[in-house]
N, C-alpha and C positions, 0 to 999 in steps of 0.2 A: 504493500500500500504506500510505504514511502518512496520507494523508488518509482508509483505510479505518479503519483504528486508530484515530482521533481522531473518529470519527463522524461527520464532516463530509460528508454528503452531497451538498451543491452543489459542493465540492471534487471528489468523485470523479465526477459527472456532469460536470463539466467538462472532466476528463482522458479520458473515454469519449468524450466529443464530438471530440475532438483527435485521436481514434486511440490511444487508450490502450490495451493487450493483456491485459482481463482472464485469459488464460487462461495467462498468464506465472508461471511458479514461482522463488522464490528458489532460494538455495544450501541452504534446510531445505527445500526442496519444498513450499514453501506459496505459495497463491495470494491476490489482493486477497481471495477469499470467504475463506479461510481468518486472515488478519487481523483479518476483520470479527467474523466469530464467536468469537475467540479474545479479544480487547476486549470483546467482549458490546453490540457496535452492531447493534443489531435494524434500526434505519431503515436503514443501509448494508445490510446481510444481505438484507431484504426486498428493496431497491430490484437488488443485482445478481441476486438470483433472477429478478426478474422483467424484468431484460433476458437471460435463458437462459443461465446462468451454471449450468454442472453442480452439480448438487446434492453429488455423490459426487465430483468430480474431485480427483484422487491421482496423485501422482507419484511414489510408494512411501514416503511418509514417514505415511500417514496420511490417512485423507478429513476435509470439515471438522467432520463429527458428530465424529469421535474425539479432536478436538482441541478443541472447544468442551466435551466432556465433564473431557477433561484437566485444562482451566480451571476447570471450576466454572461455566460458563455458562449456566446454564439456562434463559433465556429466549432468547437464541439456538439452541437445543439445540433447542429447541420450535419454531421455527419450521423448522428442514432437518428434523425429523421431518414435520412440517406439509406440508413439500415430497417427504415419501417417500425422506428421507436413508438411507442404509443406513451404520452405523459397520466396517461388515465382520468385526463380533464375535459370539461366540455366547451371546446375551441370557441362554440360561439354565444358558453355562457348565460345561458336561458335565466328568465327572470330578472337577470343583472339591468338595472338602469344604462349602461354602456355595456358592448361588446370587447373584447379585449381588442379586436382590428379599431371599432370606432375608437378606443382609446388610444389606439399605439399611432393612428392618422393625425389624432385631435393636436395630441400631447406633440409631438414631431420628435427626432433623432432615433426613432426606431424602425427608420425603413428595412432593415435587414430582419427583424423580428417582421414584419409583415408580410415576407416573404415566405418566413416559414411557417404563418398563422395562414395565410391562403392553401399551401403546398398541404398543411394538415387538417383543412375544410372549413377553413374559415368562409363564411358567406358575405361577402360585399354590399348585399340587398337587403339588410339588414339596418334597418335607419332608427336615430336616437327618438326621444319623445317629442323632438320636435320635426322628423322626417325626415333627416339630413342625412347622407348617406356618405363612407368612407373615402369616397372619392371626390367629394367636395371637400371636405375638412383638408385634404391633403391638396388641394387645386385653390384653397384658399391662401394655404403654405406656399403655394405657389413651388411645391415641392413634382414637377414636372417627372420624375425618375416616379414615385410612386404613382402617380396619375397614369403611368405606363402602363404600369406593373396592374392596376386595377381595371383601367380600360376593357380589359377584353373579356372581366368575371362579372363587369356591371350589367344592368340591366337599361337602356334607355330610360335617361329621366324626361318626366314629358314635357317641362317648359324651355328644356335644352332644344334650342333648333338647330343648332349646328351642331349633331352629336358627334366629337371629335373629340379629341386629346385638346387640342387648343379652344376647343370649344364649349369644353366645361371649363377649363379653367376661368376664361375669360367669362361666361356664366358666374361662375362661383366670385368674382371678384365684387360685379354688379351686386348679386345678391347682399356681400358682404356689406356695403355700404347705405342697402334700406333699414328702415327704423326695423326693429326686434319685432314690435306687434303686426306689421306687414309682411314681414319675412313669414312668423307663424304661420298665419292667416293663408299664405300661399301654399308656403310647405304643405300645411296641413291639409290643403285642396288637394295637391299635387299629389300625393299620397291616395287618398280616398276614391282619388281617380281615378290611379292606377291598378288599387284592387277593382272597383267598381269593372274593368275593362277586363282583367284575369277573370273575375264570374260572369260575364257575360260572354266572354270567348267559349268558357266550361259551360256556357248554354246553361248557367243558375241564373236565372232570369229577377226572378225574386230578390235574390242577396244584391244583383246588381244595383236593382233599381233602390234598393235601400242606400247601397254606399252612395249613389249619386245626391240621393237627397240628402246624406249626411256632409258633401261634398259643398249643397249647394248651400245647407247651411251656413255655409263659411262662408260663401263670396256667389251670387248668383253668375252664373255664365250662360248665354245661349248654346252653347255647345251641351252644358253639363243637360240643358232642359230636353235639348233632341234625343241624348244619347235615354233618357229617362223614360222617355216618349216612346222610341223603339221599346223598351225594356218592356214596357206596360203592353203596347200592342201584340207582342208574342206572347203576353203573358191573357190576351183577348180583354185589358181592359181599355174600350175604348172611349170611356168619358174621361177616366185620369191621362192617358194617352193624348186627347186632344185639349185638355187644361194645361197639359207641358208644351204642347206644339205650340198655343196661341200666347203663350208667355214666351216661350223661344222667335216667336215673331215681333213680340211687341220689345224685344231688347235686341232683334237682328233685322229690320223692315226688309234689309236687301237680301237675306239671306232666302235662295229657292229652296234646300233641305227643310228651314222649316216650314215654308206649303205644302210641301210634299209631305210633311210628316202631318199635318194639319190634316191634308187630305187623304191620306191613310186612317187616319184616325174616323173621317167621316164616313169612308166605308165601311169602316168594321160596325159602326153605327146605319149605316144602311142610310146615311144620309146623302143621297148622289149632288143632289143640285149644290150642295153647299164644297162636297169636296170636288165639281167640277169647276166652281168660284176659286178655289183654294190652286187648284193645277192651271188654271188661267195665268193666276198671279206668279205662280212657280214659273213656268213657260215663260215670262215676260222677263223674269231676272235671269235665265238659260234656257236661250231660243236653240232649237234642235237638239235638246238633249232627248234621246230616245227613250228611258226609262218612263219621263215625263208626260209623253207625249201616248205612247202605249195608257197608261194608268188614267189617261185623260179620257183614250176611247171604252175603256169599261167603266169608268165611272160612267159615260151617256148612255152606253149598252146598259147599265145596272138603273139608271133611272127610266129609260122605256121600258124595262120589265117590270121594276115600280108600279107602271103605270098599266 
């Protein structure tokens, strides 16, 4: 153990050759691999891996990932991951008010610990209580090397329009310099959104349409009213359906989706002449759009049979 501390690796091959009992625990239940790691001797660490020295072996004090972590070791840490180390902890921290990645982004000089919290499943998509997700905290840093490094485990954030490396950062900058209550306020949309649009992909019609109104709680948007609108209509209600269209019109006048969505709504209601009014006005903000123009002739088809 003390030659494993002291890096001295022809010292500890010498002791192996002798009959030395790597697999022996002190009185703190650490083993020669657990010293080695805990010192940060990568040649020693290497060399008993590769005479089959458990990677995880624990004698209830701790494996030697948990203990090299302890330490601050990171280049030992890298290698027992390298060897499929398991620290016997939960990477991404459940319950915890932060994540260890949103910690290790927030806090900054641990980009090399974020490397091995991804590499060990760490989740990216995983945002603080105000919505904010690892890859911002780190593009606020203006730390461009981790924004790398996460870019390609994120998910598309939806107010980002240029989803790029340079484009969240520059995102995250703006962000950073709206009032707190604003920032919330949006975060917290931006979020409820983004499930709202996961259960509506998953065809959960019902959750969707919940998160949307929880959404629009925060900040009304014509968009959040259409996507609400559809949700209701699959779901065959068409008076709440056409109460969101005609609110998504009265905050987008110009917008054709919501007549379309207006006049969807009045045929699931059987109301022809009103949702042929509605695909008129549609038509007029998107002349030759075919969807449009199709839905216009059975609406008149469904009022001469009305009739």
């Amino acid at each position: 153990m003390v030659s494993a501390q002291s890096g001295d690796v022809a010292a500890v091959k010498y002791f192996l050759e002798r009959g030395g009992d790597v697999m022996k625990a002190d009185d703190k239940g650490q083993t020669v691999l657990h010293h080695a790691v805990a010192a940060g001797c990568c040649k020693v660490t290497e060399f008993l891996l590769s005479k089959g020295v458990p990677v995880n072996i624990d004698y209830g004090r701790g494996t030697p990932a948990y203990l090299a972590a302890e330490n601050e070791q990171d280049k030992t840490l890298k290698i027992l991951l390298d060897h499929h180390a398991n620290a016997g902890a939960d990477v991404n921290c459940k319950g915890c008010a932060m994540t260890p990645l949103l910690f290790a982004t927030w806090r900054g000089g641990y980009t090399n610990y974020i490397q091995f919290l991804l590499k060990a499943g760490a989740d990216p998509n995983i945002p603080d209580d105000l919505g904010r997700l690892p890859i911002e905290f780190a593009a606020v840093r203006d730390c461009k090397e981790e924004v790398e490094m996460l870019f390609p485990l994120t998910s598309p954030i939806p107010n980002v329009r240029n989803w790029s490396i340079e484009g969240v950062i520059s995102y995250a900058k703006i962000e950073e310099k709206k009032p707190m209550e604003q920032k919330h306020v949006e975060r917290r949309m931006a979020f409820l959104k983004l499930q709202a649009n996961t259960a509506f992909k998953q065809k959960e019609y019902k959750l969707a349409s919940k998160l949307y109104g929880l959404a629009i709680d925060h900040a009304e948007s014509a968009t959040l009213y259409a996507n609400r609108s559809l949700c209701k209509l699959l779901m065959g209600d068409g008076e709440g359906a056409l109460s969101d269209a005609l609110r998504c019109r009265m905050l987008r006048p110009d917008c054709a989706k919501a007549c379309y969505r207006q006049a969807t709504a009045h045929m699931l209601l059987k109301e022809y002449k009103q949702a042929c009014h509605a695909l008129l006005d549609a038509q007029k903000l998107d002349p030759g759009n075919a969807e449009i123009e199709r839905e216009l002739r059975l609406a008149r088809y469904g009022g001469l049979l009305s009739h």
